[in-house]
Backbone as CSV, one residue per row, in Angstrom:
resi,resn,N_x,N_y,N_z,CA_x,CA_y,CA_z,C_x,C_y,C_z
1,UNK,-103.247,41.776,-26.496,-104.328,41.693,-25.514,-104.526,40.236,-25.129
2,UNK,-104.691,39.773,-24.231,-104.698,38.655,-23.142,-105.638,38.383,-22.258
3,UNK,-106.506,37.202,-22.757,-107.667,37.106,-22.276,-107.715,36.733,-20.446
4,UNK,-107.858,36.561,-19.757,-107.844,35.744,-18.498,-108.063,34.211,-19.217
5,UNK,-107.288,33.383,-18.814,-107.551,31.841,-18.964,-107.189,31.399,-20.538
6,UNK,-106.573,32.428,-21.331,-106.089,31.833,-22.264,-105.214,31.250,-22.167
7,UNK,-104.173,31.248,-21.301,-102.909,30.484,-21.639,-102.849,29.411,-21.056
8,UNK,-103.950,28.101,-21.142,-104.236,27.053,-20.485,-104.728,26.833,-19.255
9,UNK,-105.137,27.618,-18.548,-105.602,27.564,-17.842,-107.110,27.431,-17.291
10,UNK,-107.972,26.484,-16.302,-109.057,26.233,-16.235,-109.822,27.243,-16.090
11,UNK,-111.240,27.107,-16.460,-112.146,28.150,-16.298,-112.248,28.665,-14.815
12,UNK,-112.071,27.931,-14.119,-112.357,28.042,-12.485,-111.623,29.201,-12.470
13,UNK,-110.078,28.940,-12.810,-109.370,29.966,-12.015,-108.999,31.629,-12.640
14,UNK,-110.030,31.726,-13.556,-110.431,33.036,-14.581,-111.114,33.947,-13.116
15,UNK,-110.605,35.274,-13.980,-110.711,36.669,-12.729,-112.433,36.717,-13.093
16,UNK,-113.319,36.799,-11.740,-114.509,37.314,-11.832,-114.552,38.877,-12.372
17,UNK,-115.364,39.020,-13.612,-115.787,40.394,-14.078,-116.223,41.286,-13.097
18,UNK,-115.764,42.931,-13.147,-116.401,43.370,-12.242,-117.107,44.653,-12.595
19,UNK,-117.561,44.648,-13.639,-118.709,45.622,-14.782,-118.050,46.537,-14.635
20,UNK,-117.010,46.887,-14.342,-116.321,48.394,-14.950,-115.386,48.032,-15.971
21,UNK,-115.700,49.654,-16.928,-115.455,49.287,-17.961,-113.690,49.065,-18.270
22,UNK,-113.062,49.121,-17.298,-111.659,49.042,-17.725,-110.630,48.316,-16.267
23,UNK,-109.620,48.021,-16.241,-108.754,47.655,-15.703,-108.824,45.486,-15.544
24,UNK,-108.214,44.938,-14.935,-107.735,43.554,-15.260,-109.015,43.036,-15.539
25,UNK,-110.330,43.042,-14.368,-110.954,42.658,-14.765,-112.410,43.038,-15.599
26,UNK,-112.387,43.944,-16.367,-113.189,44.373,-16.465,-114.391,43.525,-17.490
27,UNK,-115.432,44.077,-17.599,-116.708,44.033,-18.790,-117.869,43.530,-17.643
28,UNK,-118.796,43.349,-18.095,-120.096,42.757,-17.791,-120.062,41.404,-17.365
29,UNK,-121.033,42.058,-16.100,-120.819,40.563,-14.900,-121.582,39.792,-15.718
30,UNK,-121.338,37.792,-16.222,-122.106,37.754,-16.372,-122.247,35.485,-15.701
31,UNK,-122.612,34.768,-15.837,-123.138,33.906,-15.241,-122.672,32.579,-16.294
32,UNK,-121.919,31.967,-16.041,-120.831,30.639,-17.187,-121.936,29.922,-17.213
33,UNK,-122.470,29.337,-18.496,-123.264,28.137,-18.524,-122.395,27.079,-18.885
34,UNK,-122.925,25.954,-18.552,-122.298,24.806,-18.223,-122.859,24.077,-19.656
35,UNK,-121.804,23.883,-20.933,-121.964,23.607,-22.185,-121.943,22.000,-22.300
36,UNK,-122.551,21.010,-22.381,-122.303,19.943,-23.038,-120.511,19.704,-23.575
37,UNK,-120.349,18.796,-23.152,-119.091,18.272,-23.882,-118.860,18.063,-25.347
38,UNK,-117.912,18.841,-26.173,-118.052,18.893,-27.702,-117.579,17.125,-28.215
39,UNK,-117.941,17.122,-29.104,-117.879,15.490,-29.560,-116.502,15.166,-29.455
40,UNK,-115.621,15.947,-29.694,-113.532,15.687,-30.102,-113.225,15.599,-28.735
41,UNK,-114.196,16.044,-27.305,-113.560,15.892,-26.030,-113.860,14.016,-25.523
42,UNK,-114.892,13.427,-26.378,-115.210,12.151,-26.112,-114.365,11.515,-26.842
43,UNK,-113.300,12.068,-27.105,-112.398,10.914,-28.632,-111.722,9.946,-27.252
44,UNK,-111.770,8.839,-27.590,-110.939,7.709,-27.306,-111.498,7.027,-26.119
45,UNK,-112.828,7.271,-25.921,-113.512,6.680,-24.670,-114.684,5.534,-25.988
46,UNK,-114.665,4.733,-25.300,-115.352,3.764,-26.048,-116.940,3.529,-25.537
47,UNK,-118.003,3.774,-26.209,-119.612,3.727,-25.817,-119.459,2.105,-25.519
48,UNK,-120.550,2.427,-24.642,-121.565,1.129,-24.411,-120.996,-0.434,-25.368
49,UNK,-122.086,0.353,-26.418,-122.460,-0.848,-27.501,-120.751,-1.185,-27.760
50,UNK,-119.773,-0.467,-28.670,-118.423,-0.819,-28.824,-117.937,-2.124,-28.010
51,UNK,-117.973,-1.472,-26.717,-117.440,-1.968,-25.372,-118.266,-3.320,-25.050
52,UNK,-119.201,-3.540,-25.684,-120.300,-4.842,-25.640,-119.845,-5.906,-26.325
53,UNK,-119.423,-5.119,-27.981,-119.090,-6.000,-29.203,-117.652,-6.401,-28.934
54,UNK,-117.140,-5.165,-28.671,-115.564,-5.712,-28.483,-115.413,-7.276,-27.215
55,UNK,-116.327,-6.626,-26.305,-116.185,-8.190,-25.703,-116.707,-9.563,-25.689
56,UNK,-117.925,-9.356,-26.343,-118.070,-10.462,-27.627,-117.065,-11.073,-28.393
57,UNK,-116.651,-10.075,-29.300,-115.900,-10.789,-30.142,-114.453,-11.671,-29.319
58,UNK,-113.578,-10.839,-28.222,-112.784,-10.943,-27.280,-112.962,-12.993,-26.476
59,UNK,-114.294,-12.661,-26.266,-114.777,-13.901,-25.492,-115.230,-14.730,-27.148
60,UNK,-114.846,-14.690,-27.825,-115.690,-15.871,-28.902,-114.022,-16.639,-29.685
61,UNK,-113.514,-14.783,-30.046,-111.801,-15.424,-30.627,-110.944,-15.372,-30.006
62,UNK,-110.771,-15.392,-28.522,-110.079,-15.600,-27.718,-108.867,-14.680,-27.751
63,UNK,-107.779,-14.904,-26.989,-106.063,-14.676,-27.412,-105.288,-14.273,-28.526
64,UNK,-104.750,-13.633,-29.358,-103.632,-13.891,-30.409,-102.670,-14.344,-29.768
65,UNK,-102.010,-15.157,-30.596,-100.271,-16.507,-30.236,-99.518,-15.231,-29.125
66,UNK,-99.719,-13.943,-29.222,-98.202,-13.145,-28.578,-98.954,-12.879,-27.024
67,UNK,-100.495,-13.006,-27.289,-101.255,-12.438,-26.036,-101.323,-13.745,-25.057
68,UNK,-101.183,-15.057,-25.867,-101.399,-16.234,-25.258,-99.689,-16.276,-24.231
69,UNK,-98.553,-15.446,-25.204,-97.172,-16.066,-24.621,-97.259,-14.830,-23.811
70,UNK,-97.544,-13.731,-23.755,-97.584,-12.753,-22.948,-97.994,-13.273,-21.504
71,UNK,-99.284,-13.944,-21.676,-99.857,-14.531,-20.098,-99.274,-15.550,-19.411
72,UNK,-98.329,-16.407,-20.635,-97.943,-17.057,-19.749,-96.683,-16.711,-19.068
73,UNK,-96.089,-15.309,-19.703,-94.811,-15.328,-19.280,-95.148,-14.258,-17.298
74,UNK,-96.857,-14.215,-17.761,-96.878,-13.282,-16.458,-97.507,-14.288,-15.440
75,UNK,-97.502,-15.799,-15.840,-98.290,-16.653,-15.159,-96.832,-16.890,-14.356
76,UNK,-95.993,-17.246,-14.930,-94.587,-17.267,-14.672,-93.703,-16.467,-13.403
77,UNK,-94.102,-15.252,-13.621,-93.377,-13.895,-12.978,-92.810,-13.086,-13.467
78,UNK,-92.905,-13.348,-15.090,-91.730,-12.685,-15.464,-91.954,-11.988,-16.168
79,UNK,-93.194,-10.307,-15.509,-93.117,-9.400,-15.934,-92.593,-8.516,-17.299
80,UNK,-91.299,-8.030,-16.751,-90.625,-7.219,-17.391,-90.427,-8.049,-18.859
81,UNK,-89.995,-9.236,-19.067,-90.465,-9.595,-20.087,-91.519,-10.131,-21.091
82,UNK,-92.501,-9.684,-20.172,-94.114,-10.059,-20.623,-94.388,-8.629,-21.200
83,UNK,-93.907,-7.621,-20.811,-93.828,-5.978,-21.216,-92.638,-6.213,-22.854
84,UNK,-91.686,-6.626,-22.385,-90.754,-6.701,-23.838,-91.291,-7.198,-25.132
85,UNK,-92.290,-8.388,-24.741,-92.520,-8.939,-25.941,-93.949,-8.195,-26.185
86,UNK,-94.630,-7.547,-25.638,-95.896,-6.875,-26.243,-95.250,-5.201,-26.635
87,UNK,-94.391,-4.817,-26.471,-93.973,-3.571,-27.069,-93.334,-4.038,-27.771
88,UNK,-92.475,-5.561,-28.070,-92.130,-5.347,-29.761,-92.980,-5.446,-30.574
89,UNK,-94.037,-6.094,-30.353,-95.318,-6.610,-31.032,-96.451,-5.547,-31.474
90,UNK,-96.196,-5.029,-29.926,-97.441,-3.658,-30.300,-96.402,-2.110,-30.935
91,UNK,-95.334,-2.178,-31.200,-94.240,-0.629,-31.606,-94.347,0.046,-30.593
92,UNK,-94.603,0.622,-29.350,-94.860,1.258,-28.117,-94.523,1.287,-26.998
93,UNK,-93.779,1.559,-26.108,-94.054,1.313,-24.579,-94.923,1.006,-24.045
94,UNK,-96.160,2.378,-24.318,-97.198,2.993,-23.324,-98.423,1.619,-23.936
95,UNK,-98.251,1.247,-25.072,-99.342,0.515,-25.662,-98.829,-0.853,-24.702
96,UNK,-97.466,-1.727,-25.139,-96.838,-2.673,-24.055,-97.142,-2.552,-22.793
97,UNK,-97.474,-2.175,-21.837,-98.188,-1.572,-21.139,-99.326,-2.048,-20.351
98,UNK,-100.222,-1.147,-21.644,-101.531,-1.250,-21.448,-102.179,-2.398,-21.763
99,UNK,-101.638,-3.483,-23.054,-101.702,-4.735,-23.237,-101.727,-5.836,-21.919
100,UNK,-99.867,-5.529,-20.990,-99.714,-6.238,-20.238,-100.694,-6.174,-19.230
101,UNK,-101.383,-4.734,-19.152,-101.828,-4.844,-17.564,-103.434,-4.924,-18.156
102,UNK,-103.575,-4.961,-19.275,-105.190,-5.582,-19.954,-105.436,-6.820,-19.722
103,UNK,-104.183,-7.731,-19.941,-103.801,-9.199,-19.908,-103.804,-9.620,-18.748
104,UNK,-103.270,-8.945,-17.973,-103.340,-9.209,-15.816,-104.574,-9.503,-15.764
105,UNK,-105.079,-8.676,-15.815,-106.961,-8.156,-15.394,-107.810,-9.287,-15.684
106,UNK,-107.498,-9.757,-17.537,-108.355,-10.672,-17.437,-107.471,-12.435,-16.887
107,UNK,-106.062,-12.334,-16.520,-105.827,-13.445,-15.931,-106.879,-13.274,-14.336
108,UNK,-106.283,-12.491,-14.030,-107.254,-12.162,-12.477,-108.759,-12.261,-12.655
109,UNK,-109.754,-12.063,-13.719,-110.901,-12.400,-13.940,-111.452,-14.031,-13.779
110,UNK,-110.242,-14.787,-14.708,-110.226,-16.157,-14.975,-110.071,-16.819,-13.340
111,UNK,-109.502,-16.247,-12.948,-108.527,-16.810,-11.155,-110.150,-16.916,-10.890
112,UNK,-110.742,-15.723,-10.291,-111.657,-15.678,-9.533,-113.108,-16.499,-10.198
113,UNK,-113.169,-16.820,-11.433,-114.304,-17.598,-11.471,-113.918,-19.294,-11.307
């Protein structure tokens, strides 16, 4: 037996009930309440305060030596190896990455003040 919308699929696109008691869609019409987000759907988004301290601390200890050669190799142009040396550093692609283009952002922060 096979629910409508079990097999990954969004709530939206689930068959409206149509109170008879049998065929695709059947059972009792009834009205989706709109549930709060469970705590495991907020994993990896960072609150407020975090996001406060982290840039505190960010703006007080500055750079590590690989984040300092990282910027300069993108002050440079030279990308693709500003990506090489933060994915050997960080074990990752997707993290190399997200470092390099963390590192852009705040060169581009620095530009504009």
């Amino acid at each position: 037996l096979r629910r409508a919308g079990a097999n990954g699929s969004s709530p939206s696109d689930r068959m409206v009930a149509t109170g008879i008691a049998v065929g695709l869609n059947k059972g009792h019409i009834t009205t989706r309440r709109e549930l709060p987000l469970a705590p495991a759907r907020r994993k990896g988004f960072a609150g407020k305060r975090v996001k406060f301290v982290r840039d505190i601390i960010r703006e007080v200890a500055g750079l590590a030596p690989y984040e300092k050669r990282v910027t300069e190799l993108l002050k440079v142009g030279k990308d693709k190896r500003a990506l090489k040396v933060a994915k050997k550093k960080l074990g990752t692609h997707l993290r190399g990455k997200r470092k390099r283009e963390e590192l852009a952002n705040l060169m581009r922060k620095m530009a504009k003040k």
